[in-house]
N, C-alpha and C positions, 0 to 999 in steps of 0.2 A: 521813271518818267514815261508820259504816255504819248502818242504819236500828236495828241492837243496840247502838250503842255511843249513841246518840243517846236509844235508848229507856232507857236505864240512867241515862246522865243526868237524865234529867227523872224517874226513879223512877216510869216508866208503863210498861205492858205492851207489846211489839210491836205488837199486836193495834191498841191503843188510840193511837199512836203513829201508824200505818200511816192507820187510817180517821179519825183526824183532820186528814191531811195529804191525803185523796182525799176530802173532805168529806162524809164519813156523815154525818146527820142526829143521829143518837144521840149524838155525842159535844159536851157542853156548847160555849157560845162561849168561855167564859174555858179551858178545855181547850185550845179549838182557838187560841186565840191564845196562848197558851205554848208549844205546842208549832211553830207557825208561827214564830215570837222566837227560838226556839235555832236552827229549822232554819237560820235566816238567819243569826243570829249566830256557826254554827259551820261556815256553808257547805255545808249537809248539801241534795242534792238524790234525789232518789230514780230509781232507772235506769228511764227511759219504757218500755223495749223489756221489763222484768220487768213493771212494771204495768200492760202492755198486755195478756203471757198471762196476767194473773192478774185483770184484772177483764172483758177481750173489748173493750175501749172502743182508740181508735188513740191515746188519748191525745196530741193532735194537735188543735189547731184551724185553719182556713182563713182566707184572704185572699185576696180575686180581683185584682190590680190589671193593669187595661185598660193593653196596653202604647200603643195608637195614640188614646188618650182627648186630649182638646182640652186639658184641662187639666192640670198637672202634680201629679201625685198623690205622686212621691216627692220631697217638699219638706221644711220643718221640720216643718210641721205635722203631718205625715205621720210621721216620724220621732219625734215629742215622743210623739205617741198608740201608737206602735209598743214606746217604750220603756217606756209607763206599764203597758201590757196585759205586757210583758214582765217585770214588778215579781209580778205576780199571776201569770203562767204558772209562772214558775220555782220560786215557792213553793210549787207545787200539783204539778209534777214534767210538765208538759204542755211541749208544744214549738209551733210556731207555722210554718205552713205557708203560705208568700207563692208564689202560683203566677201567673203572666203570661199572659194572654191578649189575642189584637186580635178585633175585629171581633163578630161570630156566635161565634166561637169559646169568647166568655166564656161563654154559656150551657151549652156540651157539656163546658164545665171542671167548672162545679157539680155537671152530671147527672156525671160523670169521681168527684168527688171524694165522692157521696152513694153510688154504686155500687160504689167500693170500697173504701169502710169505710175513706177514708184521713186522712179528720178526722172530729172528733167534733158538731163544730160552726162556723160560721160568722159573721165580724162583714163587716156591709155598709158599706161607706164613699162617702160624697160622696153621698148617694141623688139621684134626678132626681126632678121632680114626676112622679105618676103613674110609679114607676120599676115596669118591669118583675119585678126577680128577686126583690120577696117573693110572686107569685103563685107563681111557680117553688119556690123554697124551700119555699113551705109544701106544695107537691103533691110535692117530694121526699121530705118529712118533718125536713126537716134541723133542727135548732136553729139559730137567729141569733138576732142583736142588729144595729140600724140603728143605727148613728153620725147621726143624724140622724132628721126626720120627715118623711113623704110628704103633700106635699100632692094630695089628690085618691085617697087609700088609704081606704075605707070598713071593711072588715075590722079586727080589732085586730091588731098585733102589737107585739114588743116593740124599745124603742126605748130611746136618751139622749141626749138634744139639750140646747144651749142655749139659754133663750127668747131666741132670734134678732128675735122684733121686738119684743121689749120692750125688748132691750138696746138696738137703734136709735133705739126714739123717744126713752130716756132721754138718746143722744146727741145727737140732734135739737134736745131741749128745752134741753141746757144750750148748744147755741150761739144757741139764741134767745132766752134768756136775757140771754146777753151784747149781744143787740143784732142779730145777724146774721138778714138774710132771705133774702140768695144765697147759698144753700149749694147744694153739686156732692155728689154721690154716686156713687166710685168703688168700685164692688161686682162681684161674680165672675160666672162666668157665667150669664147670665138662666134658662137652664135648670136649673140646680142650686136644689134645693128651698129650701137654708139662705138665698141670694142674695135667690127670692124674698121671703120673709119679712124680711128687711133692708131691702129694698125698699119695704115695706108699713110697719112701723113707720116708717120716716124719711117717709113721703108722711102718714102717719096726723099726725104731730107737726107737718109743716108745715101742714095744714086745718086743725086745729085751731087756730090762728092766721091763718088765714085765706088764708092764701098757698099758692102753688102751682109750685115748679119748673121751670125753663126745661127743656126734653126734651135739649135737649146738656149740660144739667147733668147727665145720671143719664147713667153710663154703664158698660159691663158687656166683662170681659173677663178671662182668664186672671191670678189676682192675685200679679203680681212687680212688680219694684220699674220695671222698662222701660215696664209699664204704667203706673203710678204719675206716672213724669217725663213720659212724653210727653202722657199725658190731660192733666196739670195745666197745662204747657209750652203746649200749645195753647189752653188755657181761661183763663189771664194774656193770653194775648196779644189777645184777644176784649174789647169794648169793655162786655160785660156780664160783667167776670171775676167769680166768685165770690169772698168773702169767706172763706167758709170752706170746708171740705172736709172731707168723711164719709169714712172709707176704710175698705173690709173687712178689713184683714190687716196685722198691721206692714209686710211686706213693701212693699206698695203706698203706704204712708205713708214710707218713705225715699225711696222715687222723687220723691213728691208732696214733703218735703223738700225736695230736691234741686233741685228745678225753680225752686223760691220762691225759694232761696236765688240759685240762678242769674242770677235776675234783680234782686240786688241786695237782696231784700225781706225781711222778718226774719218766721219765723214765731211765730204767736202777737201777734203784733203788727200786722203789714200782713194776713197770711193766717192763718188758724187752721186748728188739723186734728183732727178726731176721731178715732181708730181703733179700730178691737177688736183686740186683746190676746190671743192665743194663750198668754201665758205660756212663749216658745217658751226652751228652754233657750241654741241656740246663738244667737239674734238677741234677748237681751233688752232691753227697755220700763226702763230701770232709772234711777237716780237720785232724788236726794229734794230735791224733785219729779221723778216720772219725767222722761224727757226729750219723751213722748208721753200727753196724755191720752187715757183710754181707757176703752171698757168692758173689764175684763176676766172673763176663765175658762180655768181650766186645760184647754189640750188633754191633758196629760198624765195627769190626775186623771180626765177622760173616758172615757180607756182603761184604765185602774186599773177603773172602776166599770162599764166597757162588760165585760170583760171577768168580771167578780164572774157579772154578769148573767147570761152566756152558761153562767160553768160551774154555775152554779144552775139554771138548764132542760138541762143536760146529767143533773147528778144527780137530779135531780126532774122526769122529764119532765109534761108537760101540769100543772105549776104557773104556766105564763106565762096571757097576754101579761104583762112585766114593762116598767114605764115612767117612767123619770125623765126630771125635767126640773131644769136646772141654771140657776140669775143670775146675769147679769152684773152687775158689780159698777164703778159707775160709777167712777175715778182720776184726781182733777186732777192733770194733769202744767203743763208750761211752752209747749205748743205750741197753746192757744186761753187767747184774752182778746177785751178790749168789740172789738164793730166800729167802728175809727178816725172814720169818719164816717158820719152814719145814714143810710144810701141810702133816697131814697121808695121805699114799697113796691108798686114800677110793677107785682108780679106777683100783686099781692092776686086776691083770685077777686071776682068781682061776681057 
């Protein structure tokens, strides 16, 4: 189907057709989402390389991923948020430009990719506290969007995160609830912004009750599931094991699984587990009751909305900074209940 056969259908003008599908401003929402609904439903995409000479724009947006980075970046999560932004690219006729860099190198990719007019704009992923490349960015001029929020960024820019420590403390409090005061917090790496902020709500929910974590309870590392078994595996085996267990990622909750089980122990029962919830398509949280309590949020729906973002300060420049902030959404699953018996609480603060 061609951009005439598509405009005939919907008994709208090319014209009108065209610039409701490159998002002019002028054309109604109820417009643009009908004619968005056929494009999809009839498989109609529009050719990037026509509407590149015809608006000057690369139609094209970026993606830096650090190939020699600590942590694994092309993971589910990774992939869940790649396919949501790719829900929204494909409708708008744009294409998506994932380019690999190590080292120094990622910075000479950005200035690479703002100099030759070869994306239009740029989404930042996994940011680091005080990260670097929105100073860069914004002295490029590029448009971005932050998958995340920078602690220790004074400047505004545009962002969409999940409230990261509010969804923690919420997990915090419901295993205090239950009774539990040794809890472990298996969370990603200490340098990534999101990390810290999990971090701080689950220390914030434990003061508030007055207690304070044992420092080999909190521990921080790349989140798979090897991380997962072996932190838990060695913290069972410790005569101050936790009761329960916070964990940052499904991923690192099957390990944490795994280990419990290993040792004979029934989770949700002997050991409890928290986790956040990706919502990831191919490793899903599911059952009723899940098989995992959780907070959850969609990564996938992040990239849907990170992306909305991005090409809205594409068509509208200097209408940002733009900033959402998304909640997690607390899920009793089967894998936390009471603490079997009520340990004194030797870690109270005085």
């Amino acid at each position: 189907m061609n951009l005439k056969d598509l405009s005939s259908l919907l008994g709208l003008s090319q014209t009108t057709v065209s610039r409701a599908l490159n998002g002019y401003p002028e054309v109604s929402e109820a417009t643009r989402a009908r004619v968005l609904e056929a494009a999809a439903a009839h498989g109609y995409r529009p050719d990037s390389r026509a509407r590149s000479l015809a608006t000057g724009r690369a139609m094209a947006v970026g993606l830096v991923v650090p190939v020699n980075s600590r942590h694994e970046r092309v993971n589910p999560i990774f992939a869940d948020f790649i396919a949501g932004a790719g829900d929204v690219l494909s409708a708008r006729g744009y294409d998506i430009m994932l380019s690999l860099a190590s080292g120094e190198d990622e910075a000479e990719t950005y200035r690479s990719l703002a100099a030759r007019g070869r994306v239009d704009g740029v989404i930042v992923q996994a940011p680091l506290i005080r990260d670097w490349r929105i100073k860069m960015l914004r002295d490029l001029g590029l448009p971005f969007v932050v998958h995340g929020r920078i602690s220790g960024e004074d400047a505004a820019y545009s962002w969409i995160d999940m409230d990261n420590r509010r969804a923690f403390r919420k997990a915090t409090d419901h295993l205090l609830d239950l009774g539990h005061s040794r809890i472990a917090l298996l969370n990603g790496l200490r340098d990534m912004d999101f990390a810290h902020r999990r971090e701080d709500g689950f220390l914030q929910g434990m003061a508030a009750r007055g207690l304070s974590p044992l420092a080999r309870h909190i521990q921080n590392a790349p989140m798979t599931e090897d991380f997962g078994y072996a932190a838990t595996t060695a913290m069972l085996e410790a005569e101050d094991a936790p009761t329960a267990i916070l964990t940052a990622s499904v991923l690192v909750a099957f390990g944490a699984r795994r280990a419990i089980e290993a040792k004979g122990l029934k989770v949700g029962r002997d050991v409890s587990i928290v986790t956040h919830d990706d919502v990831l398509t191919y490793l899903p949280n599911t059952g009723d009751p899940p098989m995992f309590t959780a907070t959850r949020s969609s990564v996938r729906r992040a990239g849907e909305q990170a992306l909305e973002m991005l090409l809205q300060l594409i068509d509208a420049p200097g209408c940002g900074p733009l900033q959402t902030l998304m909640e997690a959404e607390l899920v009793q699953g089967t894998s936390s209940g009471p603490v079997l018996n009520k340990e004194p609480h030797a870690h109270a603060e005085t």
